[in-house]
C-alpha positions in Angstrom: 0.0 0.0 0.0 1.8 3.0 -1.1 0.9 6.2 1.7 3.4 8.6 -0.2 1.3 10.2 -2.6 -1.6 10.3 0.0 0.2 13.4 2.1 -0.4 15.0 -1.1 -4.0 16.5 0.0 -4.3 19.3 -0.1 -6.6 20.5 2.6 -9.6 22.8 1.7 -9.5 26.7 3.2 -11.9 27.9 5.5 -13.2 31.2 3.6 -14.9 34.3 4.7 -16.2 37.6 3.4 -13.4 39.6 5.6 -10.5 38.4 3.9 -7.3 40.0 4.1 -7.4 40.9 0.7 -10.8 43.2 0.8 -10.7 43.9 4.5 -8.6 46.7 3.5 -10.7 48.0 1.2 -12.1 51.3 1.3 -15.8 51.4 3.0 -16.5 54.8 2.5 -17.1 54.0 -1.3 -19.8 51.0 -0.1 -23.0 51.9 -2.1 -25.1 52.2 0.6 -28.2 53.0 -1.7 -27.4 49.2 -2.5 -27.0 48.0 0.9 -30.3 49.3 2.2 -31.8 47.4 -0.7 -30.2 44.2 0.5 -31.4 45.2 4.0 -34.7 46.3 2.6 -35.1 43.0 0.9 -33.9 40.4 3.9 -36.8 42.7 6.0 -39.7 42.2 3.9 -39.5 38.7 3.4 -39.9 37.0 7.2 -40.5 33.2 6.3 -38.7 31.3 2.9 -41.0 29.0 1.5 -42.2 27.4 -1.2 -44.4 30.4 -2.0 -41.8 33.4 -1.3 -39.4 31.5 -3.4 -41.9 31.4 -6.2 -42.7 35.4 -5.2 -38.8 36.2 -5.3 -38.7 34.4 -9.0 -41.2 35.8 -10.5 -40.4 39.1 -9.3 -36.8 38.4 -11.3 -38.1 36.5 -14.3 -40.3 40.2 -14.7 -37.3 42.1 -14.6 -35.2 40.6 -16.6 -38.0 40.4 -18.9 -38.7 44.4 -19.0 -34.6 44.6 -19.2 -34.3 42.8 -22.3 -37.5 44.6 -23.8 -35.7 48.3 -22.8 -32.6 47.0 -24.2 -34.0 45.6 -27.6 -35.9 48.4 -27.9 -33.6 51.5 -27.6 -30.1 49.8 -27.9 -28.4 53.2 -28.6 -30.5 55.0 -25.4 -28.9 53.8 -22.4 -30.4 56.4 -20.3 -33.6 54.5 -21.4 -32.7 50.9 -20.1 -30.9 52.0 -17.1 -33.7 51.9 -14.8 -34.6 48.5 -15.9 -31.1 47.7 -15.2 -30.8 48.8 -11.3 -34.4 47.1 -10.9 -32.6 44.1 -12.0 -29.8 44.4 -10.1 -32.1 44.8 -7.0 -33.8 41.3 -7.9 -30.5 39.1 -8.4 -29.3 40.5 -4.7 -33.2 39.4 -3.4 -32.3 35.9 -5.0 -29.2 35.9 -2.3 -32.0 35.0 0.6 -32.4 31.5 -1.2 -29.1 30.3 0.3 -30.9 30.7 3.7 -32.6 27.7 2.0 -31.3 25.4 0.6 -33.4 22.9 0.9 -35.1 24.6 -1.8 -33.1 24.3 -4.6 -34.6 21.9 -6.5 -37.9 23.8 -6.5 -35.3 26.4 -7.9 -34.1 24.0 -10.4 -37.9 23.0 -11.6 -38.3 26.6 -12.0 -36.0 26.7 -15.0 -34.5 29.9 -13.0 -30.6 28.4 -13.2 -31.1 29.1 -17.2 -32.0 33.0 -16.1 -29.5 33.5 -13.8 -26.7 31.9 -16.3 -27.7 33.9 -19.1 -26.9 37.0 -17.2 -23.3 36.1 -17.2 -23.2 37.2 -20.9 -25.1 40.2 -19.9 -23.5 43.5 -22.0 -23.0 45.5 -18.2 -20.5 43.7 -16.8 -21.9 44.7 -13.2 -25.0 42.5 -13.8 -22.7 39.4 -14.7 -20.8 40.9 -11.6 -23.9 40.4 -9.6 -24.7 37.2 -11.1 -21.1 35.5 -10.1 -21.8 37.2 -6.7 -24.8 35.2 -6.7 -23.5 31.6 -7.8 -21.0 32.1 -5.0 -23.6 33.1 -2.3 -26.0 29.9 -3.6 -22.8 27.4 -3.4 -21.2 28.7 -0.2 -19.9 25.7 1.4 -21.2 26.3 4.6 -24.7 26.8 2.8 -24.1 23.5 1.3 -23.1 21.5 4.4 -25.5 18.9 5.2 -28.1 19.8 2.4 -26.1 16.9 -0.2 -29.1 16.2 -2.1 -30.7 19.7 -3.0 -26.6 20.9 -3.4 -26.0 18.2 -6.0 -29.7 19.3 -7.8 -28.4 22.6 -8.0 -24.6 21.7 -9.3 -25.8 19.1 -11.5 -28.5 21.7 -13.1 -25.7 24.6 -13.5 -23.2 22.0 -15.2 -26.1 20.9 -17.5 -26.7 24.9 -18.3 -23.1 25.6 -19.0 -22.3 27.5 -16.0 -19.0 26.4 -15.9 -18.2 27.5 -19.6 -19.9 31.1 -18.6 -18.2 31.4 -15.8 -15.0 31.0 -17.4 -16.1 33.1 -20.5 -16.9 35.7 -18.3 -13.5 36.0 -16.1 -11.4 37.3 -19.8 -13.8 40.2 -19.5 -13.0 40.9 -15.4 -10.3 43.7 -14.8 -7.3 42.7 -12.1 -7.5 46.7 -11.4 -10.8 47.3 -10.7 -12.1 46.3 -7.4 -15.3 44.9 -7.9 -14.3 42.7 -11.0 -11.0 41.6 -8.6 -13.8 40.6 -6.0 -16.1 38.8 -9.1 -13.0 36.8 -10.2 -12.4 35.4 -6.5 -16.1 34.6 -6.3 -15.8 33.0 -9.7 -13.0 31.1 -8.6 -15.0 29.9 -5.5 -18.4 29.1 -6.9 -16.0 26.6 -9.2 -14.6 24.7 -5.8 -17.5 24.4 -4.2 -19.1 22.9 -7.2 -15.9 20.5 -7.4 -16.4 20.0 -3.7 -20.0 18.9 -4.1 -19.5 17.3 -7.8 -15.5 16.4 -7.6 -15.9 15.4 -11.5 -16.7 18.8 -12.2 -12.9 18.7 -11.9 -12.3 17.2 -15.0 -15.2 18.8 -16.9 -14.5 22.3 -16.4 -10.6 21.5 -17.8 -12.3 19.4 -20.5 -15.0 22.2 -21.1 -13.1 25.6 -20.5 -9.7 27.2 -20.9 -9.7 27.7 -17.1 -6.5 25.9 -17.2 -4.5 28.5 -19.0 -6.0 30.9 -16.8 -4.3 29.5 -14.2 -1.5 29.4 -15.5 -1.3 32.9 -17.0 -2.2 33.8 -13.5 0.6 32.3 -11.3 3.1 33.6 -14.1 2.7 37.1 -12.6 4.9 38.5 -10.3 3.0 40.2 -8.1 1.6 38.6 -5.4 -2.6 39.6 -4.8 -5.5 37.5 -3.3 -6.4 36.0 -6.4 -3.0 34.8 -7.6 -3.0 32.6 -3.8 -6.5 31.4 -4.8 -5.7 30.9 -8.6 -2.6 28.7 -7.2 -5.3 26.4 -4.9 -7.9 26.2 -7.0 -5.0 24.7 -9.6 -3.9 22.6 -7.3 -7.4 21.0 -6.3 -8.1 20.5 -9.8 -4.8 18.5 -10.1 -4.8 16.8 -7.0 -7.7 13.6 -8.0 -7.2 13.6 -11.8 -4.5 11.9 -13.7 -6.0 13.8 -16.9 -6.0 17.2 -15.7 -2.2 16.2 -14.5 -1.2 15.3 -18.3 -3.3 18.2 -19.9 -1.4 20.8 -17.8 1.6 19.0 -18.9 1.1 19.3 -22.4 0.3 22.8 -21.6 4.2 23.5 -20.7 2.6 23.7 -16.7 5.7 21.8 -15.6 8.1 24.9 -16.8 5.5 27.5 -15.5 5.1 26.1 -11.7 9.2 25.4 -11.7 8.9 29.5 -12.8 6.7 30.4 -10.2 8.5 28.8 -7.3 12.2 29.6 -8.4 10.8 33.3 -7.4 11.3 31.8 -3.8 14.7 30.2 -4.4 16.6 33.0 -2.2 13.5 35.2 -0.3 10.9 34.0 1.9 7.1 34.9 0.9 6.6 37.9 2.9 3.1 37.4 4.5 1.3 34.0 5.8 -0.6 34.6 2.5 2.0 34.3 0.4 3.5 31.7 2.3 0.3 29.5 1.3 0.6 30.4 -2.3 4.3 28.8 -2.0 2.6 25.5 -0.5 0.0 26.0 -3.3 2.5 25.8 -5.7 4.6 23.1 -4.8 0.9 21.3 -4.2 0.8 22.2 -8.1 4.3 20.6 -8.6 4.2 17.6 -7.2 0.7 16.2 -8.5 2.3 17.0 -12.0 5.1 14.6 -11.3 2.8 11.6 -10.7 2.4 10.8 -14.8 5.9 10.1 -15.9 6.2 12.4 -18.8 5.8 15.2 -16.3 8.8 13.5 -14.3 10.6 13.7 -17.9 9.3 17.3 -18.5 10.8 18.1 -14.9 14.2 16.9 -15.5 14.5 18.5 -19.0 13.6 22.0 -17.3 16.4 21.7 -14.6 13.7 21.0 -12.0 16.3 18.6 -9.9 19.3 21.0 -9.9 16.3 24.0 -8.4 15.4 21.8 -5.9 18.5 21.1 -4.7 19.7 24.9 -5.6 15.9 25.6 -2.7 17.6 23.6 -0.4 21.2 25.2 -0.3 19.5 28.1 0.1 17.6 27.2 3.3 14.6 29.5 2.9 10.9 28.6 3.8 10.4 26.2 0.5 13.5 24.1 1.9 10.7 21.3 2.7 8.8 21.8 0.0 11.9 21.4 -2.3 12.5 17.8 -0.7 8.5 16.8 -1.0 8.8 17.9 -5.2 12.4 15.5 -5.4 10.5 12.6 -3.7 7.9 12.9 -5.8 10.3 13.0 -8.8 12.3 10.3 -8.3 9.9 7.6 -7.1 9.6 5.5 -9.5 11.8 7.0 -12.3 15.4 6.2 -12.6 16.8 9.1 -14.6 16.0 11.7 -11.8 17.6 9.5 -9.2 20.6 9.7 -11.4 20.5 13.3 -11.9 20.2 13.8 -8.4 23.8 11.8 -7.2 25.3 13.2 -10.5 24.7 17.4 -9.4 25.7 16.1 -5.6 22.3 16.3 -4.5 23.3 13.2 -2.4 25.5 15.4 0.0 22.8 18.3 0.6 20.1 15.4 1.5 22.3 13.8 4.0 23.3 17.1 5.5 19.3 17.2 6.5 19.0 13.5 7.3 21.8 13.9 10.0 19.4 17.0 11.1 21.5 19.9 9.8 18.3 21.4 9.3 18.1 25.4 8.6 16.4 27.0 11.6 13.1 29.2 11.0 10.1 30.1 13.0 8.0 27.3 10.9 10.1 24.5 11.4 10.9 25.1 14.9 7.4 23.2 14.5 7.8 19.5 16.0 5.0 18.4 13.0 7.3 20.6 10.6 10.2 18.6 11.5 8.8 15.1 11.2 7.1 15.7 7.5 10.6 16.7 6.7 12.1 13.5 8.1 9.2 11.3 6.6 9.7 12.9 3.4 13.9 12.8 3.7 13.8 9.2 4.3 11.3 8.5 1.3 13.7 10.5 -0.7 16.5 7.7 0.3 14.3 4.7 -0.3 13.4 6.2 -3.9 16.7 6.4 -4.4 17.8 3.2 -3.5 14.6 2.1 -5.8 16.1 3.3 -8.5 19.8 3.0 -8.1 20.2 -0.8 -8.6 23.8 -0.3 -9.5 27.2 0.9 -10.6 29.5 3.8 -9.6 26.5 5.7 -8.3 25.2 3.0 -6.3 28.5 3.0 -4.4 28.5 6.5 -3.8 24.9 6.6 -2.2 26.3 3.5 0.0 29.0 5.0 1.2 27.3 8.1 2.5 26.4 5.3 4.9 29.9 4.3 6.1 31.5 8.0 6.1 31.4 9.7 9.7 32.2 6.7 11.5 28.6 5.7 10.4 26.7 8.8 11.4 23.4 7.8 9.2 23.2 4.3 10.0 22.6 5.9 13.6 20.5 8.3 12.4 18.6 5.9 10.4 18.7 3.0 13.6 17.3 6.3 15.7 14.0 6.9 13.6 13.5 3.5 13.7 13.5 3.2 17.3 11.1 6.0 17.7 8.5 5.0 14.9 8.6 1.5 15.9 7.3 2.5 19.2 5.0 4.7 18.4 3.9 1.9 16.0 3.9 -0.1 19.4 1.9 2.1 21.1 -0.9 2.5 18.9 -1.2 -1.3 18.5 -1.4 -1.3 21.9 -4.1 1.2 22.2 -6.2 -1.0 19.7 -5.5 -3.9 21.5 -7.1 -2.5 24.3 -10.5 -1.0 22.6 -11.2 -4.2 21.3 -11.0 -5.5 25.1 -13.2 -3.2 25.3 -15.9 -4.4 23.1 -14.9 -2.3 19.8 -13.8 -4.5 17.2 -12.4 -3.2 14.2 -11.0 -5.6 11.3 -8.0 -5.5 9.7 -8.0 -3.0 7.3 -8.9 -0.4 10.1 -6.4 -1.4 11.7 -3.3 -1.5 9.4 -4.5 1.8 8.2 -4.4 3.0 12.1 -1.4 1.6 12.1 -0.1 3.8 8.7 -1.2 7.2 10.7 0.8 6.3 13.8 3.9 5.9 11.6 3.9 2.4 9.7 4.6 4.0 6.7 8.0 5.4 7.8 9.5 2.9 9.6 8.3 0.6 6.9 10.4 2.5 4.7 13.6 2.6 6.8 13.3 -0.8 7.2 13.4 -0.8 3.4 16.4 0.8 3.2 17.8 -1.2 6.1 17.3 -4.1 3.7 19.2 -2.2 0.6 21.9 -1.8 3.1 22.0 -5.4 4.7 21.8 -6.8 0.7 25.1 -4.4 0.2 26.9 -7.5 2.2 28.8 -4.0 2.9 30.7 -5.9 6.6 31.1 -2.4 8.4 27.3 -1.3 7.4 26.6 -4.8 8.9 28.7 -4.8 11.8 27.0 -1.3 12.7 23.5 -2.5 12.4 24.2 -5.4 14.1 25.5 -3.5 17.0 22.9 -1.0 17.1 20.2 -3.3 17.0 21.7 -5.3 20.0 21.9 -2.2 22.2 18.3 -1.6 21.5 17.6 -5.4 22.6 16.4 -6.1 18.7 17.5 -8.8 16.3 17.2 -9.5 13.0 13.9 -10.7 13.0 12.3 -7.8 14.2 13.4 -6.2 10.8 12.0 -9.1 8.9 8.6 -8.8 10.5 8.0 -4.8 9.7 9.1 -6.0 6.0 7.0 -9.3 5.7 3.8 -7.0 6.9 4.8 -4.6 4.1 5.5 -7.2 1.9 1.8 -9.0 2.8 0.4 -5.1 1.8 1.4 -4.2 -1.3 -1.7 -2.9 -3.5 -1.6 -3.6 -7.1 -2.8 -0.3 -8.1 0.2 -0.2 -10.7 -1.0 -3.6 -11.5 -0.3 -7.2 -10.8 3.1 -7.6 -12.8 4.3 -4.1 -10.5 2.7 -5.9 -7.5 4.6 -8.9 -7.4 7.9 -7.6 -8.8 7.8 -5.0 -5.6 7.1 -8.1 -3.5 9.8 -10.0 -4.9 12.4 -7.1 -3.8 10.8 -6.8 -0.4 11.3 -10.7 -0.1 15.0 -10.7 -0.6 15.5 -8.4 1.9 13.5 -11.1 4.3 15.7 -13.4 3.1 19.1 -11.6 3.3 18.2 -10.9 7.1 
């Protein structure tokens, strides 16, 4: 079972109306003709129902009505539709009360009002389309949406069916980065699209499939300038490439590999400069290593210098220093030319200076959770590379980073092991002891249980303990010999961390994969 990609989730930001970006703003520009409409609005309606949803609608459908008729009518005369225009305007923020009901939305749906709203989005003022996006957002709110999965999935289902995502997209070439309403109408565009992946996650796929929202993206992370929307543009990418091998390839094809390795060489030698920016950094790197899951996008990486940044990141010592490690991890599993690249720049001797814990100090990664992602991800980094390095001059090179320093790594290496095995203890422990007490869980609960508490890890150093052992290197087998009998271990208790891993291999790359990675992890039983 193979837990490295899975720390590759990206979790999903808690959003409000008062963020940095527009708390700043200035409020003595708030239309408050507008807001007393809003307020006017939420006052006169007391109870939503069937019947004052039907009210609110028709109410709209009227308006738009009369707005198309003004507009047909005198198209060279805007003083003559404008009227029609702010009545309209007043009846799209009156549509807002729906998300105090969700529960309504298929009513809203059987209504045929989703086609209404949608066309607005092609409306000639841009503030209507404004107002509509404003709208979409409000309506798919996650915290509208939360617990309300069947009308929320009515609603999604009826907007992808009316081409909302294609609209939406449409609609964002026409929105200013300097004005601050269409700045505000591109962030809400860019959230009613993850919340309709959150409550729809193929939406993922469609609206790459559908849309140039891609290149978007990517135009949008190319800027310089850090803003609001270029964080959000870099999470939004990232969610969309996190679940979907496609979307992983198309971006690829799209030269995405060169623009993310653009983006995040910005941070090479500077740290972002507020927690904002930090996050767009993670973002980023997010971006990075889901493209390097599809091999051509591990090939793309190397032939756009992506090892030699990394490792450049790293010497550095800046705030991407762990996130540099994560994108060579991801690089190298499973694809030998990186792991070459790597020992041939002397990435081998900057990796081991942070194995052995020569790790740059900085206010995140004084963080004890900091420090163990970056040893996780450090000793997934060896194992890859002992994956993939099956022989020659490079092989002995990697192996003797082992003997040099009177054995420093085999210590630190013997160390982790000792700590994840107990916690690994620990928890087994813990389960033991809930099943006394009458909560039974079966097996896969409890190997996964046993993944969180650190499995994973030490199965992976024991891994590499095996590559070692296999070496029939005598000092690297006089050390772990010694260093297991001081810890009152043998032999065996190496061969029964690898025979679990062994008995857990998924096929997910398929059976031939499957039992080839067995095979390894079998000789390594054996060896010991």
């Amino acid at each position: 079972m193979d837990n490295k990609n899975s720390r590759n989730y990206i979790p999903k930001r808690k959003r409000d109306e008062d963020s940095d970006e527009f708390e700043n703003g200035d409020f003595d520009n708030v239309d408050l003709s507008l807001l007393e409409a809003v307020e006017k609005s939420h006052n006169s309606i007391e109870v939503l129902d069937l019947k004052t949803l039907k009210k609110i609608v028709l109410s709209f459908e009227r308006r738009l009505k009369d707005n198309i008729e003004a507009r047909l009518k005198y198209p060279d005369q805007p003083e003559r539709f404008a009227d029609s225009e702010i009545e309209l305007h007043e009846e799209i923020e009156k549509l807002k009360i729906l998300a105090g009901g969700p529960e309504l939305y298929p009513e809203l749906v059987n209504l045929n009002t989703v086609q209404s709203i949608l066309g607005l989005l092609g409306h000639d003022n841009t503030d209507i389309a404004i107002d509509v996006v404003g709208l979409l957002q409000d309506l798919t709110d996650e915290d509208v949406l939360e617990d309300n999965d069947e009308p929320a999935k009515i609603l999604v289902d009826s907007l992808v069916e009316n081409n909302a995502l294609e609209l939406l997209v449409q609609n964002l070439s026409r929105l200013s980065e300097t004005d601050p309403d269409e700045m505000t109408a591109i962030y809400n565009t860019l959230a009613t699209i993850e919340n309709m992946v959150e409550v729809k996650p193929a939406v993922a796929e469609l609206v790459c499939e559908r849309t140039k929202l891609l290149r978007w993206l990517l135009a949008k992370i190319k800027v310089r300038e850090f803003d609001g929307n270029k964080q959000y543009a870099s999470e939004l990418l990232a969610i969309l490439l996190q679940n979907s091998t496609a979307n992983q390839k198309r971006l690829g094809q799209m030269n995405g590999v060169d623009v993310v390795l653009q983006a995040v060489s910005f941070y090479k030698s500077r740290d972002p400069k507020s927690t904002d920016e930090e996050e767009m950094v993670e973002n980023l790197f997010d971006c990075l290593c889901c493209l390097l899951m599809p091999v051509e996008n591990k090939e793309r990486f190397m032939k756009a210098e992506g090892v030699e940044l990394m490792i450049i990141i790293m010497k550095q010592k800046k705030l991407a220093y762990a996130s540099a490690i994560r994108a060579l991890d991801f690089a190298m599993t499973k694809y030998l030319p990186a792991c070459e690249r790597f020992v041939d720049v002397l990435g081998l001797k900057t990796a081991f200076a942070a194995f052995t814990g020569k790790i740059p100090s900085t206010k995140k990664n004084k963080k004890e959770s900091y420090q163990e992602e970056l040893e996780e991800r450090l000793i997934s980094l060896i194992a890859s590379l002992f994956g993939g390095i099956k022989r020659g001059s490079r092989r002995e090179r990697l192996l003797s980073k082992f003997v040099e320093n009177e054995c420093e790594k085999i210590d630190r290496l013997m160390e982790l092991y000792i700590r994840y095995s107990d916690r690994v203890k620990a928890e087994t422990e813990r389960m033991d002891q809930l099943e006394l007490d009458d909560l039974e869980m079966d097996e896969d609960e409890r190997y996964n249980r046993k993944l969180e508490s650190g499995l994973y890890t030490l199965q992976l150093i024991a891994v590499i303990l095996g590559h070692l052992w296999s070496s029939e290197h005598p000092r690297i087998r006089a050390r772990i010999e010694l260093l297991l009998k001081q810890q009152k271990l043998t032999r065996k208790d190496v061969q029964d961390i690898l025979q679990e891993y062994h008995d857990n291999i998924g096929d997910v790359d398929g059976p031939e994969e499957k039992e080839q990675a067995q095979a390894k992890i079998q000789k390594f039983i054996s060896s010991f």
